[in-house]
BALO-399692 format. One record per residue (C-alpha): residue number from 1; x, y, z. Coordinates in steps of 0.25 Angstrom, whole numbers, plus 5000, padded with zeros to 4 digits. Layout:
N
+-----+------+------+------+
:   k :    x :    y :    z :
+-----+------+------+------+
: NUM :    X :    Y :    Z :
...
+-----+------+------+------+
END
This chain:
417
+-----+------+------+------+
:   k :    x :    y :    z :
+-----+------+------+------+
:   1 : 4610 : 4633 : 5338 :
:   2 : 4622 : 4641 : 5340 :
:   3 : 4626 : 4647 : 5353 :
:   4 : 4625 : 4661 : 5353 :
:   5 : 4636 : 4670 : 5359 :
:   6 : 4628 : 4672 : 5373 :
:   7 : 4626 : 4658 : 5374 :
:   8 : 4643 : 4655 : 5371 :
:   9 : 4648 : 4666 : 5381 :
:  10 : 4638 : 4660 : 5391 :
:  11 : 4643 : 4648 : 5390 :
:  12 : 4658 : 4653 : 5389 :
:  13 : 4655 : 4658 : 5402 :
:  14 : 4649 : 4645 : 5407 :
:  15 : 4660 : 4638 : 5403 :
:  16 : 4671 : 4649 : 5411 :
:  17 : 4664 : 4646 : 5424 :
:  18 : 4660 : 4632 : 5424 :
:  19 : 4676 : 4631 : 5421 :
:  20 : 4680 : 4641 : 5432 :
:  21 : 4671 : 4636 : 5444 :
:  22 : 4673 : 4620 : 5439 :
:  23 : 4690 : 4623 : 5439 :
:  24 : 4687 : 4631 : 5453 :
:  25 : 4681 : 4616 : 5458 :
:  26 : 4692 : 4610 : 5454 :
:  27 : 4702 : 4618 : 5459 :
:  28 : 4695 : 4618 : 5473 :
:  29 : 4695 : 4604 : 5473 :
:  30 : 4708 : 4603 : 5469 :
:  31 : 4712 : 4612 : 5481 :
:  32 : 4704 : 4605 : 5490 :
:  33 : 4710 : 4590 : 5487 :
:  34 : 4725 : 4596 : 5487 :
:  35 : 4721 : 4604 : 5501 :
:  36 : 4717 : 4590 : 5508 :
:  37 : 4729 : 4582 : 5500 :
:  38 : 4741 : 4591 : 5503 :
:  39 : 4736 : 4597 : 5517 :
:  40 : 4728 : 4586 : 5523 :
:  41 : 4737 : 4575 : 5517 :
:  42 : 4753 : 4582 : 5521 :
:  43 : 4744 : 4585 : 5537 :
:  44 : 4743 : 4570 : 5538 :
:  45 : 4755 : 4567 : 5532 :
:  46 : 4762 : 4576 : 5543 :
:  47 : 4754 : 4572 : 5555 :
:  48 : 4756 : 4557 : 5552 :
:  49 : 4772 : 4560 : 5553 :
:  50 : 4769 : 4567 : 5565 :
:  51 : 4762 : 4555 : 5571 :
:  52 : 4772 : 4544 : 5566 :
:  53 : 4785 : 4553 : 5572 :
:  54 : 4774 : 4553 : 5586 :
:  55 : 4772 : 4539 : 5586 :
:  56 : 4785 : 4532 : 5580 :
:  57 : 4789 : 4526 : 5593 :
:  58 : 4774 : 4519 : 5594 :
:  59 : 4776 : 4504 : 5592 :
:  60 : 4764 : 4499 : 5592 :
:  61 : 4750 : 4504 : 5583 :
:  62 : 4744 : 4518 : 5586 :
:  63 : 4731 : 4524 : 5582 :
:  64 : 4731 : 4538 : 5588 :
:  65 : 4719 : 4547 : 5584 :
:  66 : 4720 : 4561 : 5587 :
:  67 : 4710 : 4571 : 5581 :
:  68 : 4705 : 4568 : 5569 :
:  69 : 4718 : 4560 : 5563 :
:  70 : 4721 : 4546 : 5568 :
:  71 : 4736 : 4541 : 5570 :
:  72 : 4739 : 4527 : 5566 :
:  73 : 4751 : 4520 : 5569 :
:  74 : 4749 : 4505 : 5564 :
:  75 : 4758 : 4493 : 5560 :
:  76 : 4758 : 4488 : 5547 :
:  77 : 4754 : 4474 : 5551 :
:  78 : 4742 : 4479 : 5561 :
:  79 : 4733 : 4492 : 5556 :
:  80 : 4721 : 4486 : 5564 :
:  81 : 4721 : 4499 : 5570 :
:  82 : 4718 : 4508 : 5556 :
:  83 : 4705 : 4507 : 5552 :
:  84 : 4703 : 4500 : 5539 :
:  85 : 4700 : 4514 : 5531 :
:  86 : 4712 : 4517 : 5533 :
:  87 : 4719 : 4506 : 5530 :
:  88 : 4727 : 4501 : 5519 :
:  89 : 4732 : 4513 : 5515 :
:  90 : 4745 : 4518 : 5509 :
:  91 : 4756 : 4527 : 5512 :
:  92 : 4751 : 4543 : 5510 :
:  93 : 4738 : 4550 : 5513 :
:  94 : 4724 : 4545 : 5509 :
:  95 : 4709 : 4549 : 5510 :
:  96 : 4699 : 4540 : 5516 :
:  97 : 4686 : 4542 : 5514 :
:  98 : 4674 : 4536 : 5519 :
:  99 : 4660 : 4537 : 5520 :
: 100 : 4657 : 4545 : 5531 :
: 101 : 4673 : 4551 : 5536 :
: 102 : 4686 : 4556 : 5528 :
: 103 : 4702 : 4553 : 5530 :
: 104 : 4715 : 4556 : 5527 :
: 105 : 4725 : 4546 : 5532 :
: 106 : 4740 : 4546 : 5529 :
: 107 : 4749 : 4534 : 5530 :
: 108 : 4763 : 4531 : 5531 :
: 109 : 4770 : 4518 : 5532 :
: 110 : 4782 : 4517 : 5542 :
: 111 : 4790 : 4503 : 5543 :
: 112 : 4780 : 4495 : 5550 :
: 113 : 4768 : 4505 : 5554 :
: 114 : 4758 : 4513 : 5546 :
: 115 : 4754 : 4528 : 5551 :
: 116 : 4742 : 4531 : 5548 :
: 117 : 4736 : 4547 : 5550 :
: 118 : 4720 : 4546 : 5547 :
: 119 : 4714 : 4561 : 5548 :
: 120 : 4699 : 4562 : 5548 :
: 121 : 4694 : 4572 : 5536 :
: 122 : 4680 : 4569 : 5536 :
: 123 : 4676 : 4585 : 5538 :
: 124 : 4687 : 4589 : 5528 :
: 125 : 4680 : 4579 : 5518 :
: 126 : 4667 : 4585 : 5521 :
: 127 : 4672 : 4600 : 5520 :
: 128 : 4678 : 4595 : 5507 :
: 129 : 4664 : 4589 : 5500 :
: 130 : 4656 : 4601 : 5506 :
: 131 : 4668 : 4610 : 5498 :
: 132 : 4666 : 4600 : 5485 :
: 133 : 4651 : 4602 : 5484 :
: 134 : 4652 : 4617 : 5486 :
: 135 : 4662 : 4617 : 5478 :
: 136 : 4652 : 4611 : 5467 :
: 137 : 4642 : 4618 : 5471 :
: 138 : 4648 : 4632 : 5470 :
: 139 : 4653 : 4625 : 5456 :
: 140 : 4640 : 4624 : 5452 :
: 141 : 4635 : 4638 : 5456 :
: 142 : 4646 : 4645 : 5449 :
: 143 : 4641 : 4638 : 5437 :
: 144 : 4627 : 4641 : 5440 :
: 145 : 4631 : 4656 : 5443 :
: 146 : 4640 : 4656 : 5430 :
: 147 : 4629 : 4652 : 5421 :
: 148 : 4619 : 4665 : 5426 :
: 149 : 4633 : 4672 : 5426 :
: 150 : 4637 : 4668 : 5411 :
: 151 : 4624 : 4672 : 5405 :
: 152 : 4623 : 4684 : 5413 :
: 153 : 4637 : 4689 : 5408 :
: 154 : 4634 : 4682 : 5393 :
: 155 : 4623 : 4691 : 5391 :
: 156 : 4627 : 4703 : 5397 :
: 157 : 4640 : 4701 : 5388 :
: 158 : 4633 : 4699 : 5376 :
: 159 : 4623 : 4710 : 5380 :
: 160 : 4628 : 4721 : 5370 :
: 161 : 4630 : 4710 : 5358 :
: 162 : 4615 : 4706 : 5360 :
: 163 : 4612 : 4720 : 5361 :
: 164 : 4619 : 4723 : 5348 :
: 165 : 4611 : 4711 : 5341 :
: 166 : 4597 : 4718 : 5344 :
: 167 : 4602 : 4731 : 5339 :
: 168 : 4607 : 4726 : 5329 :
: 169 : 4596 : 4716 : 5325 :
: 170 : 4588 : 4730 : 5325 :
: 171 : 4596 : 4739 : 5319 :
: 172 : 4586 : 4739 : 5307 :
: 173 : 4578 : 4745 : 5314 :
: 174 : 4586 : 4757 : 5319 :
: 175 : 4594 : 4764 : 5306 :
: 176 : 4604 : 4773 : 5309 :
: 177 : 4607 : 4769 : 5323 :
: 178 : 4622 : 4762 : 5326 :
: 179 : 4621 : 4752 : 5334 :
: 180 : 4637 : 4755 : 5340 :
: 181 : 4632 : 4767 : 5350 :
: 182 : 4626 : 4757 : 5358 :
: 183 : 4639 : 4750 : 5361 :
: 184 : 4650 : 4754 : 5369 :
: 185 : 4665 : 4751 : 5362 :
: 186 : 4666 : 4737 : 5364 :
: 187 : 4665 : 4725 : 5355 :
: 188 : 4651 : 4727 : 5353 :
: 189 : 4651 : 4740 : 5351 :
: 190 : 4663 : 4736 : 5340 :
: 191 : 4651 : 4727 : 5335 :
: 192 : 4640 : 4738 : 5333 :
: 193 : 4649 : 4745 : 5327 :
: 194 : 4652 : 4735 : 5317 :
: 195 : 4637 : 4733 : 5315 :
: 196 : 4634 : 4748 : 5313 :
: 197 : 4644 : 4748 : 5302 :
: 198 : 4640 : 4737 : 5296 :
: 199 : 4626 : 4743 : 5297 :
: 200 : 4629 : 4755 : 5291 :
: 201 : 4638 : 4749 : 5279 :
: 202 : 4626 : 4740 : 5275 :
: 203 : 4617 : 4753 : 5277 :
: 204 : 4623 : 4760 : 5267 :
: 205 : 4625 : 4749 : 5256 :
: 206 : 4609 : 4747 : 5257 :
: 207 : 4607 : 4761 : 5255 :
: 208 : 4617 : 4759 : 5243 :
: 209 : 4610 : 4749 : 5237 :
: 210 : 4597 : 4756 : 5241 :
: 211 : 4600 : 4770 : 5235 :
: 212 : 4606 : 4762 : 5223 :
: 213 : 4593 : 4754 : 5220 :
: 214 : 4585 : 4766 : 5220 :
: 215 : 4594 : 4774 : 5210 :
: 216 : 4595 : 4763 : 5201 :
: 217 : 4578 : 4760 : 5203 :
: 218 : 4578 : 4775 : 5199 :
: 219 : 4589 : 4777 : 5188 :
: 220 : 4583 : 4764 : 5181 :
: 221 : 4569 : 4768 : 5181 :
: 222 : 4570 : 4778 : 5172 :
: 223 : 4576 : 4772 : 5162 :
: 224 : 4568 : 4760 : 5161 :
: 225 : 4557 : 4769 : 5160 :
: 226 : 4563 : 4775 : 5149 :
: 227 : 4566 : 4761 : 5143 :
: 228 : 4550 : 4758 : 5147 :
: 229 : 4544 : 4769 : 5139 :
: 230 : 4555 : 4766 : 5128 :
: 231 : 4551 : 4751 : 5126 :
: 232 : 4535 : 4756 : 5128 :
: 233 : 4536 : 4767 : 5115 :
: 234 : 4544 : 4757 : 5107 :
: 235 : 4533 : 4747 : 5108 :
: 236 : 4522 : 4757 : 5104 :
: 237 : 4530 : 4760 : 5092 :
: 238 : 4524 : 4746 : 5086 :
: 239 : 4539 : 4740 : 5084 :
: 240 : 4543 : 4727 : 5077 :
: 241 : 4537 : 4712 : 5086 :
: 242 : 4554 : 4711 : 5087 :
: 243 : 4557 : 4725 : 5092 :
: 244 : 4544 : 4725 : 5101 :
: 245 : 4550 : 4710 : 5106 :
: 246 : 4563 : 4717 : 5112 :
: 247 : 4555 : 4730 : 5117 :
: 248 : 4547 : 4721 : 5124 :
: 249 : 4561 : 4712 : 5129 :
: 250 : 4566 : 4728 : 5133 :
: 251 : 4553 : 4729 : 5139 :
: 252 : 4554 : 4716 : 5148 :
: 253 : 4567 : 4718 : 5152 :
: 254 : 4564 : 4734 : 5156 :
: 255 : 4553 : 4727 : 5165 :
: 256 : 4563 : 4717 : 5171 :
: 257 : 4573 : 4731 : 5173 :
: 258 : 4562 : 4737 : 5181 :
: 259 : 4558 : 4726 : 5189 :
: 260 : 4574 : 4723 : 5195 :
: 261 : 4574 : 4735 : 5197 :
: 262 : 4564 : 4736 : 5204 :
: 263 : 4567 : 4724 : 5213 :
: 264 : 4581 : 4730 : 5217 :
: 265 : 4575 : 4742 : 5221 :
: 266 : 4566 : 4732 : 5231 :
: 267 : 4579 : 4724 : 5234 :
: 268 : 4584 : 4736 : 5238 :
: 269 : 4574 : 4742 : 5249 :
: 270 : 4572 : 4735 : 5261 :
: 271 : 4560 : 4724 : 5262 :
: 272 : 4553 : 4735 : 5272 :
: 273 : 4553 : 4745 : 5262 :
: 274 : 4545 : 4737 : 5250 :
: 275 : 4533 : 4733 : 5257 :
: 276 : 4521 : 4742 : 5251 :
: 277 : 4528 : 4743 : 5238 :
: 278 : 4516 : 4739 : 5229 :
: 279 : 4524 : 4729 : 5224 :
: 280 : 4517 : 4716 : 5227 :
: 281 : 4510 : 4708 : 5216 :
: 282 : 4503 : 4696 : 5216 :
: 283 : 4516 : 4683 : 5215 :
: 284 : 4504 : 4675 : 5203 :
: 285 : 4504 : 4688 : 5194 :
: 286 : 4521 : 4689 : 5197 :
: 287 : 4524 : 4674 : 5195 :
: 288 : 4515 : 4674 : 5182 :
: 289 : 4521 : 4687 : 5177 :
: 290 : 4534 : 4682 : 5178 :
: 291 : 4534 : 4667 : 5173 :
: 292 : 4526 : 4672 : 5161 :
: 293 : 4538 : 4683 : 5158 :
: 294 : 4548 : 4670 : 5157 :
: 295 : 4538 : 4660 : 5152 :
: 296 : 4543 : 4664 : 5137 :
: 297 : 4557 : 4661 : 5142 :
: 298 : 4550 : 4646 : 5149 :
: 299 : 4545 : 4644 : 5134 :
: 300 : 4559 : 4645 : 5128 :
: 301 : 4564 : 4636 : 5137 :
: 302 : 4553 : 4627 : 5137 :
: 303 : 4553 : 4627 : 5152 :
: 304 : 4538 : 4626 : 5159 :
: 305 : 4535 : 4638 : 5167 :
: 306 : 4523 : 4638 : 5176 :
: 307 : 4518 : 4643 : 5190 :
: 308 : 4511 : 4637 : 5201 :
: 309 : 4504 : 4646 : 5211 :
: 310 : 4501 : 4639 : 5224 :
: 311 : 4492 : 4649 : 5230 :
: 312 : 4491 : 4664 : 5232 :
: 313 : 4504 : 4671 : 5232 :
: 314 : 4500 : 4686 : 5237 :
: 315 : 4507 : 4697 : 5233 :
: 316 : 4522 : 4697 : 5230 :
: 317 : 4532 : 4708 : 5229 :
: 318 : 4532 : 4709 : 5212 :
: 319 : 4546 : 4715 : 5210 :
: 320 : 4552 : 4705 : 5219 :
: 321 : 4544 : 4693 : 5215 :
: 322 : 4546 : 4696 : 5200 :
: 323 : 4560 : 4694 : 5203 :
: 324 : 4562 : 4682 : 5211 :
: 325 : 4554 : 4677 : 5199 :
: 326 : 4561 : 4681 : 5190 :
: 327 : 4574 : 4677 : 5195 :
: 328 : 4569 : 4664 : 5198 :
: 329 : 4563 : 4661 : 5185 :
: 330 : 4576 : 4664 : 5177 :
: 331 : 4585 : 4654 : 5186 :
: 332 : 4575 : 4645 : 5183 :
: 333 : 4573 : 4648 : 5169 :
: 334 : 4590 : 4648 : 5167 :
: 335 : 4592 : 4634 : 5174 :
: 336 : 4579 : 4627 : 5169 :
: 337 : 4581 : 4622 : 5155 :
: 338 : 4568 : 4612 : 5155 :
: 339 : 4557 : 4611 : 5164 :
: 340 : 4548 : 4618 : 5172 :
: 341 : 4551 : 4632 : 5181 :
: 342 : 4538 : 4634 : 5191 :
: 343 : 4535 : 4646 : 5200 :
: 344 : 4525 : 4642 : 5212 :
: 345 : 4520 : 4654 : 5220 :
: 346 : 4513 : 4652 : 5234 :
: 347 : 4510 : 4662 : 5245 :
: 348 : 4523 : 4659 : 5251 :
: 349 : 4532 : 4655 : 5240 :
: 350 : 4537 : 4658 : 5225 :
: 351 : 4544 : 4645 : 5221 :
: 352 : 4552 : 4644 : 5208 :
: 353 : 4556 : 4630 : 5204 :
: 354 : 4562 : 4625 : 5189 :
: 355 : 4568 : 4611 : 5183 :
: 356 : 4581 : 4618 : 5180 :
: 357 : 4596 : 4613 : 5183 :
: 358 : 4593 : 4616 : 5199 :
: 359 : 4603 : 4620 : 5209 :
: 360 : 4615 : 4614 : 5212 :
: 361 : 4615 : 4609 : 5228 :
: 362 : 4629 : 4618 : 5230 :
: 363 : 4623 : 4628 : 5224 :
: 364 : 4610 : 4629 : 5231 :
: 365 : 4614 : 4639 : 5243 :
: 366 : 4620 : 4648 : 5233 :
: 367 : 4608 : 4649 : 5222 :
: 368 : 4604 : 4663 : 5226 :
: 369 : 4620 : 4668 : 5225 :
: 370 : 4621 : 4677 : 5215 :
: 371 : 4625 : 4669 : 5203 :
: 372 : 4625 : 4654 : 5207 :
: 373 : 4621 : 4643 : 5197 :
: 374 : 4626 : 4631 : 5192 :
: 375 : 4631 : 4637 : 5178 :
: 376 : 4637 : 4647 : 5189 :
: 377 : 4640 : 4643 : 5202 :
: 378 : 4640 : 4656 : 5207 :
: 379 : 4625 : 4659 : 5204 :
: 380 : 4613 : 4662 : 5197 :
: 381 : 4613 : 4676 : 5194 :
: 382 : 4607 : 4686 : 5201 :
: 383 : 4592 : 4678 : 5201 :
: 384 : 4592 : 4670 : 5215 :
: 385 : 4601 : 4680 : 5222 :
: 386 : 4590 : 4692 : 5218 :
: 387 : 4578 : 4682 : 5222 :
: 388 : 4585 : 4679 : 5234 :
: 389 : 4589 : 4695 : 5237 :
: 390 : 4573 : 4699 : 5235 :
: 391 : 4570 : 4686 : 5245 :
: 392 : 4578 : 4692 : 5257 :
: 393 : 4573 : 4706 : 5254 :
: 394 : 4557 : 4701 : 5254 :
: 395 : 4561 : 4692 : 5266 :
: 396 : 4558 : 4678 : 5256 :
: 397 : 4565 : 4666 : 5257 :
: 398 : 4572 : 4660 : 5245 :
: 399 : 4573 : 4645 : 5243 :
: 400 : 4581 : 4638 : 5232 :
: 401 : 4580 : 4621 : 5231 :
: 402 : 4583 : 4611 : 5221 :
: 403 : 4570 : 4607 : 5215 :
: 404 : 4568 : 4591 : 5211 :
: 405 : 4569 : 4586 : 5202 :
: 406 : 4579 : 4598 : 5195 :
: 407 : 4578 : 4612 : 5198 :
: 408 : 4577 : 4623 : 5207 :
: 409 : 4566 : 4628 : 5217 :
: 410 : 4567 : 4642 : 5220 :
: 411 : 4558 : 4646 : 5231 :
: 412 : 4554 : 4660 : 5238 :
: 413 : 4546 : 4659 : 5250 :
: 414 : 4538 : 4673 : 5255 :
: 415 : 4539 : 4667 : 5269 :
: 416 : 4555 : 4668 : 5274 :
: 417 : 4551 : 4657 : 5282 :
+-----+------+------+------+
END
C-alpha cells in the first residue's frame, strides 16, 4: 500500500529529529571525552613536572600522597612500592578503570627512575555515566516528543489539502459554488483555483454535448417521422415483393436510426436523471427480439445461434440493453466464421460468448479502444467502446476474456462488484 503524503511528511519529520538529537549525543559525547583528555591529561602532565623539579635531589624511592593524587618516585629495577594496577605502563597519560574506583595516571621515564602521578576520578567517572544515561534518556524523550510533535505539525500542515479533498469529493453535490473563496493566496489556494477551472471547463463541455444531443434527438425526430409515415403509405400501396423487401430494409434501418438515437440522448444525461424513464423491459423478451433480428444473418453464415436463460433476469433498461446486444452480436458475428455465438442471461449477468478468431493476448486491455482488432490493431470500431460507455454511465462492469477452446467471452455484469 502506498504512503500517503501525511504519512511521508511525518516520517520526514521523524527522520530530521532522530538526526538532530542523535548528532546532539554525539557531539556531547565528543566534548565530554576531549574536555577529560585535553584538561585532565595537560593538569597531570604539568603537576608531575612540578613534582619531579620538587623532588629531583630524592635518591632514594618516594611515594608521596597528597589529596587525591599520589606522587611516585620509583627505580626501574624496584616498583614494589606502585601497586600493581598501576604498573607496567608506558610513557603518557592512561585511564585505569576498575570495578569499583577510576584513575588517570601519567608516566614519565627519566634515566633511572619512573614518575608516576596517579589522580583519583572516581566521582568524575560517575558524574560522566550519570551525564551518558541522561544523556540517552533526554535522547530518547526528544524522540518520543518529536513523534507527538511530527504528527501534530503533519496534520495541521496538510489541514487545508485534506480540507480541499472533501470539498472537492462533494463538489457534486454543491453546483455553482467555487471552492478557491475558501482559501487564502497560497499553494492551496493556487490549487482550488486549478480545480474551479478545471470544473467549470468540464461544466461547459457536458452542457455542450448535452445541449447538442437534445438538438440533434429533436432535429432528427421529425424527419424520421416523416420517412416513418413515407415507408408506411408506400407499403399500403401493395407494391412489388422486391420493392416491399427494400421498404422493409428502409424500415429496419429507420428503427435502428431511432434507437441510437435515442441511446445518445441517454448517454448524454446523467445516470440520476434516467431513473423512472418507463424504459425498462423484461432482458428474455429483449435478448429474444434481438437474436431473432440477426438469426437470418446466423443462417447465412451457417453459424448456430441460440440463448441460454439461467434464471430470471428482471427488468433491464431496453434502449440500452438493445445495444450492448447489438454491438456485441456484430463483433461476434464479424470475427466468427463457423461455429456457435451464445447469449446467457442471469439476474446478475448478460454474457456473450463465440467460436471466432478470439483476442489477441497484447490486445486484450485495449479491445474496448475505439477501433482495435486484429485486421486493425487499432480497434474494433465503435462496438465495445459504445458497450463499454453505456456500462460506466449505468454503473455495470464490463469484462472481455479469451474463451477455450477459441473465441471470446464478453461479459456484463449488473452488480459493479
Amino acid at each position: 500500500m502506498p504512503m500517503t503524503i501525511k504519512s511521508r511528511l511525518q516520517l520526514a519529520l521523524n527522520l530530521i529529529i532522530v538526526a538532530t538529537s542523535s548528532l546532539a549525543a554525539v557531539g556531547m559525547v565528543l566534548l565530554i571525552f576531549w574536555f577529560e583528555d585535553t584538561l585532565f591529561y595537560n593538569h597531570l602532565q604539568s603537576d608531575l613536572s612540578d613534582q619531579i623539579r620538587n623532588h629531583r635531589a630524592v635518591t632514594t624511592p618516594l611515594v608521596q600522597p597528597m589529596a587525591d593524587t599520589t606522587y611516585y618516585k620509583l627505580p626501574k629495577s624496584d616498583q614494589r612500592l606502585l601497586p600493581e594496577v598501576f604498573s607496567g605502563y608506558p610513557q603518557g597519560g592512561h585511564e585505569v578503570l576498575l570495578p569499583d574506583k577510576a584513575y588517570n595516571l601519567f608516566v614519565r621515564h627519566e634515566g633511572d627512575w619512573v614518575h608516576v602521578l596517579v589522580q583519583d576520578q572516581s566521582e568524575f567517572e560517575r558524574y560522566e555515566l550519570m551525564v551518558f544515561a541522561g544523556g540517552g534518556f533526554g535522547v530518547l524523550l526528544v524522540w518520543g516528543l518529536g513523534f507527538v510533535l511530527s504528527r501534530r505539525l503533519s496534520r495541521q500542515i496538510l489541514q487545508p489539502v485534506s480540507r480541499l479533498a472533501v470539498e472537492v469529493a462533494t463538489s457534486a453535490q454543491k453546483p455553482g459554488e467555487r471552492i478557491e473563496m475558501n482559501y487564502p493566496d497560497d499553494e492551496t489556494g493556487q490549487l482550488a483555483r486549478a480545480f474551479d477551472r478545471y470544473v467549470l471547463r468540464v461544466n461547459e463541455l457536458l452542457l455542450r454535448e448535452q445541449q447538442f444531443s437534445a438538438n440533434a434527438s429533436h432535429e432528427l425526430r421529425t424527419p424520421m417521422m416523416v420517412i416513418r409515415g413515407a415507408v408506411d403509405m408506400l407499403k399500403e400501396s401493395e407494391p412489388q415483393p422486391g420493392v416491399l423487401r427494400q421498404l422493409q430494409r428502409i424500415d429496419d434501418a429507420l428503427l435502428q436510426m431511432q434507437q441510437q438515437t435515442e441511446l445518445f440522448l441517454q448517454l448524454s444525461r446523467t445516470p440520476d436523471s434516467l431513473s423512472g424513464d418507463g424504459d425498462d423491459q423484461p432482458l428474455q423478451h429483449i435478448a429474444r427480439q434481438q437474436l431473432a433480428h440477426w438469426q437470418p444473418l446466423a443462417d447465412a453464415r451457417g453459424l448456430l445461434l441460440r440463448l441460454e436463460d439461467h434464471g430470471e433476469a428482471g427488468q433491464r433498461p431496453a434502449t440500452m440493453m438493445i445495444a450492448v446486444l447489438n454491438n456485441l452480436l456484430r463483433n461476434a458475428m464479424q470475427h466468427t466464421s463457423e461455429g456457435e455465438i451464445c447469449v446467457q442471461l442471469d439476474a446478475h449477468y448478460l454474457r456473450v460468448f463465440d467460436t471466432g478468431s478470439g483476442i489477441a493476448d497484447e490486445l486484450q486491455e485495449r479491445a474496448s479502444v475505439r477501433g482495435v482488432s486484429k485486421a486493425n490493431p487499432t480497434g474494433f470500431g465503435l462496438g465495445l467502446a459504445i458497450v463499454e460507455r453505456i456500462c460506466e454511465h449505468r454503473g455495470w462492469r464490463l469484462e472481455i476474456v479469451p474463451y477455450h477452446p477459441a473465441g471470446t467471452r464478453v461479459t456484463v455484469y449488473f452488480d459493479a462488484v
